[in-house]
Phi, psi and omega in degrees: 000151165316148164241021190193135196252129129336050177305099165245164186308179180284353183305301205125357187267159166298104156275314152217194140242192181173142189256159193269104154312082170276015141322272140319241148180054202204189181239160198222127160282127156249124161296188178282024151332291195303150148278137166220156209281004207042344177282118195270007162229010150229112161264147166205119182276136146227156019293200173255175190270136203224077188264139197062035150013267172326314206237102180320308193281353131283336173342137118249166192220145173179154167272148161226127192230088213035071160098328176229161196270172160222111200269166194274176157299350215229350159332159209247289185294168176288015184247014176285127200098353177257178179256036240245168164300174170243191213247159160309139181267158167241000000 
């Protein structure tokens, strides 16, 4: 199964991609910021991913890397400092 969804605008044109976050319990986009590896079931984006900067009590933070995320120290949520698979897209 997949670990990365396609978004595209309402045109039909390419907006990102984006991963199901289990962290957050939500999905986090990356635009062409990122570099991404094309593997939509190891996926790996860079730089890493910063969602909410500004608001402490939302932060999340995270590497995403052959396939897993690795969320930081500065993480919100209890998955912070861990490592996990990332989860399958349906």
């Amino acid at each position: 199964m997949p670990k990365v969804e396609i978004l595209n605008r309402p045109d039909g044109q390419f907006g990102a991609y984006a991963i199901y976050c289990s962290g957050c319990k939500s999905y986090h986009a990356f635009d062409e910021r990122w570099t991404f590896n094309g593997d939509f079931e190891k996926p790996t984006f860079t730089p890493s991913m910063l969602v909410n900067q500004h608001r402490p009590e939302s932060r999340c933070h995270s590497f995403v890397t052959d396939g897993k995320i690795q969320f930081l120290s500065d993480c919100f949520h209890d998955l912070a400092g861990q490592t996990l698979e990332l989860e399958d897209i349906e």
